[in-house]
Residue frames as qw, qx, qy, qz and C-alpha x, y, z in Angstrom:
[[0.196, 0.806, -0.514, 0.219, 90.63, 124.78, 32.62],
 [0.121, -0.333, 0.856, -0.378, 91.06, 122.58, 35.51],
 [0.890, -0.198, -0.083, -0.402, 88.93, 119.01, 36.12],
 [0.091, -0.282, 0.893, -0.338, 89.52, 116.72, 38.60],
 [0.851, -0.160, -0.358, -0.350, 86.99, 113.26, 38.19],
 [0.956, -0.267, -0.061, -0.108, 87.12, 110.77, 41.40],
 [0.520, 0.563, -0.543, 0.344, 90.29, 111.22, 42.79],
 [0.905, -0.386, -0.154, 0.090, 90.95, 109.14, 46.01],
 [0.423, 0.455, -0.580, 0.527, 94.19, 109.58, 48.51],
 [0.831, -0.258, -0.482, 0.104, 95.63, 107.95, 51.19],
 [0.052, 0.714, -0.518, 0.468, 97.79, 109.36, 53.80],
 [0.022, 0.371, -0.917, 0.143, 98.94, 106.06, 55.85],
 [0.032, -0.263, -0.964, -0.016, 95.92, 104.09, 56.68],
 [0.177, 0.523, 0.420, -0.720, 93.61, 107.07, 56.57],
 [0.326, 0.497, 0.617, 0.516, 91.33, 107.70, 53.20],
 [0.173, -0.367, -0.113, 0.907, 92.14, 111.61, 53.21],
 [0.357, 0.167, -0.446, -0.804, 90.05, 112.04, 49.49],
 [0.486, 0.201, 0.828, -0.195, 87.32, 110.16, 48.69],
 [0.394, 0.593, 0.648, 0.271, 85.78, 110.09, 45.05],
 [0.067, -0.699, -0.155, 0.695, 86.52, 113.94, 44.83],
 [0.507, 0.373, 0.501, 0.594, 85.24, 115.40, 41.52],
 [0.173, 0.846, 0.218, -0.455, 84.99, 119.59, 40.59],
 [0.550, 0.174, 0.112, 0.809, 86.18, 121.70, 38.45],
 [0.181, -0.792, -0.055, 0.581, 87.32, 125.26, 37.47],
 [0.729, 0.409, 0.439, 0.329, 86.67, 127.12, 34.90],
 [0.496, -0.165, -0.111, 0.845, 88.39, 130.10, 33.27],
 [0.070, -0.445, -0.124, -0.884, 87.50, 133.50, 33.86],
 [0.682, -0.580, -0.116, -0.430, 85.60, 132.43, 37.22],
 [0.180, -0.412, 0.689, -0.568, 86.41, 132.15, 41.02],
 [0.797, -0.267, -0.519, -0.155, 85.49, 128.43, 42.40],
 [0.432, -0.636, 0.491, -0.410, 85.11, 128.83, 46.42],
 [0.706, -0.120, -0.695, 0.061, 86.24, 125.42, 48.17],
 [0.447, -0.539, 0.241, -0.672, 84.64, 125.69, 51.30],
 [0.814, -0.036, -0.549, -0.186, 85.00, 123.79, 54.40],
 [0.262, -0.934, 0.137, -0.202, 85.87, 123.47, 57.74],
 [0.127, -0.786, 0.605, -0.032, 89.43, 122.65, 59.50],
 [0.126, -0.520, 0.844, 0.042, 90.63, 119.29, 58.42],
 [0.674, 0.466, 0.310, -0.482, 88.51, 118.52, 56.31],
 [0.718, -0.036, 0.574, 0.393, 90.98, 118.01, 53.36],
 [0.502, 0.860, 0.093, -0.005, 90.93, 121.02, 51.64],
 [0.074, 0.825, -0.539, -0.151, 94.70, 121.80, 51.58],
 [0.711, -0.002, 0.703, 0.027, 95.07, 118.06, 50.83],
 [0.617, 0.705, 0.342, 0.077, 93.04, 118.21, 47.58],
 [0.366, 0.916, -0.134, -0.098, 94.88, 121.54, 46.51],
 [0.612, -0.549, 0.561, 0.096, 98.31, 119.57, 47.47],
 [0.606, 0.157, 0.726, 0.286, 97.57, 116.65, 45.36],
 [0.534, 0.802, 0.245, -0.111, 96.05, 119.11, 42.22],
 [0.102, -0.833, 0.525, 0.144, 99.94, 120.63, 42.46],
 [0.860, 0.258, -0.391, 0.203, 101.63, 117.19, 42.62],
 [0.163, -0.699, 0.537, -0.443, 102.89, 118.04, 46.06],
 [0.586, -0.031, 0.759, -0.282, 100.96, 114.44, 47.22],
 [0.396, 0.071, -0.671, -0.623, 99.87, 112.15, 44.70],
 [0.667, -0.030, 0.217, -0.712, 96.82, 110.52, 44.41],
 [0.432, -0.128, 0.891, -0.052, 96.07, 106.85, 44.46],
 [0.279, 0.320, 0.820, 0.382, 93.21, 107.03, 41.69],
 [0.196, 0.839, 0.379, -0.337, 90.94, 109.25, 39.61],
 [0.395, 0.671, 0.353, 0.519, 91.56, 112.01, 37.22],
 [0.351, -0.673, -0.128, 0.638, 93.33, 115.06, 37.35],
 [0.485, 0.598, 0.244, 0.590, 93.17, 117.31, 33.44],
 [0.193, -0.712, 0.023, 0.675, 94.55, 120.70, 32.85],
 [0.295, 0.627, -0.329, -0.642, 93.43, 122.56, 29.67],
 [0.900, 0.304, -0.119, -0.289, 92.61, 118.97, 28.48],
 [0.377, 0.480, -0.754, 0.244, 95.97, 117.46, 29.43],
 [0.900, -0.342, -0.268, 0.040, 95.89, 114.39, 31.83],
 [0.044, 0.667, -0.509, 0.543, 98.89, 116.16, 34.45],
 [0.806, -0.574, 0.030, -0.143, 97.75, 113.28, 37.64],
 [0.972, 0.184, -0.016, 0.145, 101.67, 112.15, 37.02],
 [0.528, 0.735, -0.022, 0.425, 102.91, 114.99, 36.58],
 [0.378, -0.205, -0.369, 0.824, 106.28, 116.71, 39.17],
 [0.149, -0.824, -0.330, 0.436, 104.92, 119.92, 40.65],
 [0.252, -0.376, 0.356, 0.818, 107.67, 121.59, 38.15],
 [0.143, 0.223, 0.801, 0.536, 106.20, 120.16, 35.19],
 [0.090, -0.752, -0.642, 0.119, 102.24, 121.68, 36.33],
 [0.128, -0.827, 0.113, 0.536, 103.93, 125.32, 37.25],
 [0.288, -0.146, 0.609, 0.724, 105.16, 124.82, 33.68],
 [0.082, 0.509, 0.835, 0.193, 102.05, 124.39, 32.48],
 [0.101, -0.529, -0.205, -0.817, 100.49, 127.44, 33.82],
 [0.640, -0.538, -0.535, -0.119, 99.64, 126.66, 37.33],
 [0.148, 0.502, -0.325, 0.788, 100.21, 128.48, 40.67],
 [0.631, -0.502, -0.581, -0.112, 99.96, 128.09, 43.55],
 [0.149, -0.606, 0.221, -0.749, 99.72, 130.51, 46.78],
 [0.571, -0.262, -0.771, 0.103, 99.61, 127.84, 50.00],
 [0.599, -0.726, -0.305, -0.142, 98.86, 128.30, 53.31],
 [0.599, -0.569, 0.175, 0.536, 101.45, 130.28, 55.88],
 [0.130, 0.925, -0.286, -0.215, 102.33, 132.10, 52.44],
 [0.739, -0.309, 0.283, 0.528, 106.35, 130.59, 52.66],
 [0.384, 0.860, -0.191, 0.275, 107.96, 133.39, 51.00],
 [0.708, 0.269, -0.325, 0.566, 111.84, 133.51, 51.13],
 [0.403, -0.856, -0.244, 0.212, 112.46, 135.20, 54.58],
 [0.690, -0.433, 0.259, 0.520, 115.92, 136.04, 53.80],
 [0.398, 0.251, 0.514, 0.717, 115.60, 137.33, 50.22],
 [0.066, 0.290, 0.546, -0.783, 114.25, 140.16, 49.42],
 [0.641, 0.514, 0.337, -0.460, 110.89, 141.54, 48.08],
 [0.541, 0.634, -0.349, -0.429, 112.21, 141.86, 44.36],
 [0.217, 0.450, -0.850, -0.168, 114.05, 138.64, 44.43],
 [0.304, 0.044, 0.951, -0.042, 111.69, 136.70, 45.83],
 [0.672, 0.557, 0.134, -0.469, 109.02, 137.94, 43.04],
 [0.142, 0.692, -0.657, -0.261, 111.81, 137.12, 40.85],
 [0.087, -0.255, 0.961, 0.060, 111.68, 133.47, 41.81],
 [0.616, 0.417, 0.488, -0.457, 108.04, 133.54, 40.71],
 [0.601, 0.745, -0.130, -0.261, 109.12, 133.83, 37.38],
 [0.477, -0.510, 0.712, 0.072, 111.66, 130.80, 37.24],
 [0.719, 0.436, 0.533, 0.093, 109.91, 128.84, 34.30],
 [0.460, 0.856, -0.091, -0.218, 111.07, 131.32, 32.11],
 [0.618, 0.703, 0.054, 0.347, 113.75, 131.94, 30.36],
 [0.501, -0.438, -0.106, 0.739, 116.88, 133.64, 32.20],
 [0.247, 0.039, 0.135, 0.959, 116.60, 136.38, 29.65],
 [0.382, -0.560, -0.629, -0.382, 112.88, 136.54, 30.14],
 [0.627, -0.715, -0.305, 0.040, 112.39, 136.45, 34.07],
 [0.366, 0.113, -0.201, 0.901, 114.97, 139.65, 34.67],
 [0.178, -0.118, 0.198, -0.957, 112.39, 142.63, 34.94],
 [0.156, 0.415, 0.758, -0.479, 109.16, 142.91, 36.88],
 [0.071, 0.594, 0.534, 0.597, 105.97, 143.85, 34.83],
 [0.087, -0.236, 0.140, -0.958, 104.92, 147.13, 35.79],
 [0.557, -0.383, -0.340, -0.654, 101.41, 145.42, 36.55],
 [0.555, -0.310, -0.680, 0.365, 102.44, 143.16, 39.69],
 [0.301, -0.172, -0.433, 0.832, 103.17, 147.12, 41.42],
 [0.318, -0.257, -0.436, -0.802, 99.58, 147.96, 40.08],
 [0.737, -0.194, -0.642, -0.085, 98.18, 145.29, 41.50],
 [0.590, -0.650, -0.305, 0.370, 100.26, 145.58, 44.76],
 [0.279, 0.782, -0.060, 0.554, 101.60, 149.08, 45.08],
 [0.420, -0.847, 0.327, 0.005, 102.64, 148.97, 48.59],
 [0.877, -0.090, 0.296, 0.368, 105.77, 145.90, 47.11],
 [0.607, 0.658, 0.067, 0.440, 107.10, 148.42, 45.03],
 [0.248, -0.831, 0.245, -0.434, 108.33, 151.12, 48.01],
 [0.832, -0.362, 0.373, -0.193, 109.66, 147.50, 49.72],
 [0.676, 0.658, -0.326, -0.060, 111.87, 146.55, 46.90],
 [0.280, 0.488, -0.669, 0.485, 115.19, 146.14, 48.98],
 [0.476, -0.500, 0.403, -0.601, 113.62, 144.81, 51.90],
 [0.129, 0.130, -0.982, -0.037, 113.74, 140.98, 53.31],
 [0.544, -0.315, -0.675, -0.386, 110.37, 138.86, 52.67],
 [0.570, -0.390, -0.702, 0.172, 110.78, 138.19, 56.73],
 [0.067, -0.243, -0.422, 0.871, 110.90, 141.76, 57.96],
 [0.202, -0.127, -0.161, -0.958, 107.59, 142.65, 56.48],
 [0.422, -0.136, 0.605, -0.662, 104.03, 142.07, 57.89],
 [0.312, 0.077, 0.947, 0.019, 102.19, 139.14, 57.60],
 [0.379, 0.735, 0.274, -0.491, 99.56, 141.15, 55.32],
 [0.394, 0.770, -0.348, -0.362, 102.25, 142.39, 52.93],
 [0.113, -0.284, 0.923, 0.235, 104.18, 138.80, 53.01],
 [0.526, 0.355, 0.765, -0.110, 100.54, 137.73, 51.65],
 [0.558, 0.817, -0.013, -0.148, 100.12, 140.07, 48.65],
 [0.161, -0.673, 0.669, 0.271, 104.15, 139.11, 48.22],
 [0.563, 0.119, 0.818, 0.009, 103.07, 135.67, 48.22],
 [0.627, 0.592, 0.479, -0.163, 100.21, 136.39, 45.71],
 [0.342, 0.827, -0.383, -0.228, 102.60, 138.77, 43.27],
 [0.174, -0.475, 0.809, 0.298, 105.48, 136.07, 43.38],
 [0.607, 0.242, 0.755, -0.058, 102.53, 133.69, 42.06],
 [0.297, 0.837, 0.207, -0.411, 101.49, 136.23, 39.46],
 [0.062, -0.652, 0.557, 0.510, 104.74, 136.77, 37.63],
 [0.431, -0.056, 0.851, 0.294, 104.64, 133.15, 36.72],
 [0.353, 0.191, -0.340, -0.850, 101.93, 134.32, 34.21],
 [0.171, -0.044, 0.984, -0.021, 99.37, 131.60, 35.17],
 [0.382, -0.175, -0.589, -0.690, 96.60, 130.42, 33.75],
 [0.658, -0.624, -0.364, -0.213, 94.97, 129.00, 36.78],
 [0.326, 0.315, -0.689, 0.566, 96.14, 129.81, 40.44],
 [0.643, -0.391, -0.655, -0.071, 95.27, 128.63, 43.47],
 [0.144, -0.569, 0.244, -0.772, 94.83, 130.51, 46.86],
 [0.503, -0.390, -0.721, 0.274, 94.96, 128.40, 50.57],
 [0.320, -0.883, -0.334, 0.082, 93.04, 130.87, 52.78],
 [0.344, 0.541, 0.045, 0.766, 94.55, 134.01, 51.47],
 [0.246, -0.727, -0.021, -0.640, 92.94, 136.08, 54.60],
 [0.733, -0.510, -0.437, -0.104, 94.30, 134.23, 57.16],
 [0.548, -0.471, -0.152, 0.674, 95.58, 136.33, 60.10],
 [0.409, 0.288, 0.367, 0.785, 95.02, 138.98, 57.78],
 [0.032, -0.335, -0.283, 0.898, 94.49, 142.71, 58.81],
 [0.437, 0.664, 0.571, -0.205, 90.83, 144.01, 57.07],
 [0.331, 0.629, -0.394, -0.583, 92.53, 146.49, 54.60],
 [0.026, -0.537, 0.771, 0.343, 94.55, 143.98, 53.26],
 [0.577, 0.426, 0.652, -0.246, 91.14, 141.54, 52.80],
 [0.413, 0.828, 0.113, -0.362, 89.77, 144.40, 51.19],
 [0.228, -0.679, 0.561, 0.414, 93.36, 144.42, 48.96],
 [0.257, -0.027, 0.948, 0.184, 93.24, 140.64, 47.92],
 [0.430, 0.415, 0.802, -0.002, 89.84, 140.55, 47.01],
 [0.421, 0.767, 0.076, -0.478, 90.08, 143.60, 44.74],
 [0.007, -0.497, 0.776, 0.387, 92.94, 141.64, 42.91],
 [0.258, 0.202, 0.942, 0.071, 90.96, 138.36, 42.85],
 [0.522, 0.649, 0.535, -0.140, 88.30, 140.54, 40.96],
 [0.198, 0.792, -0.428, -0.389, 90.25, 142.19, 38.62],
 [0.071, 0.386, -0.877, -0.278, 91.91, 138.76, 37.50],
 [0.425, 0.508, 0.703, -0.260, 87.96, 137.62, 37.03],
 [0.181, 0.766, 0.087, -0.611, 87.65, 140.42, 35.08],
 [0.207, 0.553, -0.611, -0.527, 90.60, 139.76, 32.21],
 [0.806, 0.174, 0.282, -0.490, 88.46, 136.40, 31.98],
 [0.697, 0.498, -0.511, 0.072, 91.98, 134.41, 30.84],
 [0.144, 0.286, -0.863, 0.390, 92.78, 133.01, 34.21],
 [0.682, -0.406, -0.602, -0.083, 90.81, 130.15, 36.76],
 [0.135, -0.527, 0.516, -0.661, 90.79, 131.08, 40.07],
 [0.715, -0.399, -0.554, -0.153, 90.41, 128.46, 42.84],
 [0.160, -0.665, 0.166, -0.711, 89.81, 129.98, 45.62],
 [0.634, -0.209, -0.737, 0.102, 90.22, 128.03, 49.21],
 [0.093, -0.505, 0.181, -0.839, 88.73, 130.16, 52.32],
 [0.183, -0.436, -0.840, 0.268, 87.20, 129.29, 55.80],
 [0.040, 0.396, 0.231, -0.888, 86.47, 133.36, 56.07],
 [0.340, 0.601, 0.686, 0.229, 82.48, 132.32, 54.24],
 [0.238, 0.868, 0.196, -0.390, 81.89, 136.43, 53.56],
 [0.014, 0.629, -0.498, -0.596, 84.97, 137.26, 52.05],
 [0.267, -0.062, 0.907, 0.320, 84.21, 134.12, 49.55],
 [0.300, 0.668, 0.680, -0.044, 80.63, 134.51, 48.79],
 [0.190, 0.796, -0.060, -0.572, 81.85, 137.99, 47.37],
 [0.138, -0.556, 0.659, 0.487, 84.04, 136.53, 45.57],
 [0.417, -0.201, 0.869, 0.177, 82.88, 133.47, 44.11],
 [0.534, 0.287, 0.052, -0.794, 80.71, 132.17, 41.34],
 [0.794, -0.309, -0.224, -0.473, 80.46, 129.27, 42.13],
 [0.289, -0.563, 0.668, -0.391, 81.60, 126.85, 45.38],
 [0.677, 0.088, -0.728, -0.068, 82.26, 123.22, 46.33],
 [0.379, -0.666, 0.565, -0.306, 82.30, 122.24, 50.05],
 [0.571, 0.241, -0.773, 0.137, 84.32, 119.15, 51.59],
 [0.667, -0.446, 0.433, -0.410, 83.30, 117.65, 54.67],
 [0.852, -0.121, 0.443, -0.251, 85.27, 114.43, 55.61],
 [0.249, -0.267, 0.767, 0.528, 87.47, 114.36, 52.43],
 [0.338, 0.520, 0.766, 0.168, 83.91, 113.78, 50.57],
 [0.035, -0.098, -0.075, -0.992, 82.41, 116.78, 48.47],
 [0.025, 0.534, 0.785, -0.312, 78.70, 117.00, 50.42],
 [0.175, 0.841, 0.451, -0.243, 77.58, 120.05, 48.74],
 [0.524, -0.045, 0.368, 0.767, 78.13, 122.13, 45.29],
 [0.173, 0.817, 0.542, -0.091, 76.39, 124.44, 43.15],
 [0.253, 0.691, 0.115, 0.667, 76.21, 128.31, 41.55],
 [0.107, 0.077, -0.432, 0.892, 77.22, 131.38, 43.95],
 [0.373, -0.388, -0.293, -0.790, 73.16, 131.59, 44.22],
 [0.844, -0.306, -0.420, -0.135, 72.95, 128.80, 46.42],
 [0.571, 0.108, -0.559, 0.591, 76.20, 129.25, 48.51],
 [0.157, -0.304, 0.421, -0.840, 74.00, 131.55, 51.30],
 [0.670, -0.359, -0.325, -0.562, 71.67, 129.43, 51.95],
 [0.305, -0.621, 0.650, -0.315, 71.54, 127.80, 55.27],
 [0.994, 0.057, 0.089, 0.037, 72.14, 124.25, 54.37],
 [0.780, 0.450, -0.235, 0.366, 75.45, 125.30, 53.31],
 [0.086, -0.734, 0.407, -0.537, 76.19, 127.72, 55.96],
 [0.828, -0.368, 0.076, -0.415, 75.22, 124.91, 57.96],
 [0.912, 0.273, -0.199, 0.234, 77.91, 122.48, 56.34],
 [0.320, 0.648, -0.261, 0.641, 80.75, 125.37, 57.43],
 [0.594, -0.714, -0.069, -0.364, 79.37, 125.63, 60.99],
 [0.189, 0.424, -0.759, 0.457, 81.93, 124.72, 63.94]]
């Protein structure tokens, strides 16, 4: 679904990427593992078109997209759930799911599928409420539903569990296997919290240094060379 061959970025005189190549395929969770400033919310930046990249390869479903606006990608089928969340503080829950579902059509992106309040059943009882009165738990499953709507085909998750109460772990990662399950979406899956990933994943990349230093199936991702890679 997603490949990315030797892609290289700059951020003023610093080499932030270096030769970075993975992919992600669909119907499977790919952990990117790694520790703080390391360049993982870089990479997932530049995969958007939030940053662009100075050289290398970026495909999507066999499309060459390294060029492409951030609109043009979310057109495509792509999603993306960053870090801190930024849901609309001011708007509320239903409208800012609403603005997940902006590629559409205007006569299209009116009603909510019944499956987002499946999925998250506490956002339905929260309907009328503003994105910024609610808790940093539920403004993360907000986050993840407003991605959802867009109907994507891959989406992308910056440490989904951070600051995040243990239900609400437990919450996310029963969604992130359930959309394994329907085995018609990529999941890429960026986490520093290594348990909650190794459930999840099948298989994992780490970055150390903007470089990728260690890859492989979910068999390998406990071993302690890797745990070792993650270490503080």
């Amino acid at each position: 679904m997603l490949e990315v061959k030797q892609i290289n970025q700059y951020y003023g005189g610093s080499h932030t990427l270096r030769g970075v190549s993975m992919d992600v395929r669909a119907g499977e969770c790919m952990a990117l593992l790694g520790r703080n400033g390391v360049g993982k919310t870089t990479l997932l930046k530049c995969l958007m078109g939030v940053l662009p990249i100075a050289s290398g390869s970026i495909t999507f479903d066999g499309q060459d997209i390294a060029r492409l606006p951030p609109h043009r990608r979310a057109g495509l089928g792509m999603a993306y759930v960053p870090q801190g969340r930024d849901i609309f503080a001011r708007l509320t829950v239903e409208e800012n799911i609403l603005m997940g579902m902006a590629r559409f059509p205007s006569s299209r992106a009116k009603a909510i599928k019944e499956e987002i309040y499946e999925l998250f059943p506490v956002l339905k009882s929260m309907l009328a409420r503003r994105g910024g009165d609610l808790s940093g738990g539920q403004q993360q499953q907000l986050a993840i539903a407003r991605a959802l709507v867009a109907e994507p085909r891959l989406i992308i998750l910056d440490e989904p569990t951070e600051g995040i109460q243990p239900s609400i772990i437990k919450d996310i990662g029963r969604v992130i296997q359930m959309l394994k399950g329907r085995g018609d979406i990529a999941i890429l899956l960026c986490e520093q919290y290594f348990d909650f990933a190794h459930e999840l994943a099948d298989r994992f990349v780490v970055l150390n240094r903007g470089e990728v230093v260690a890859q492989g199936e979910h068999a390998q991702m406990g071993s302690d060379d890797v745990r070792a890679l993650l270490a503080v």
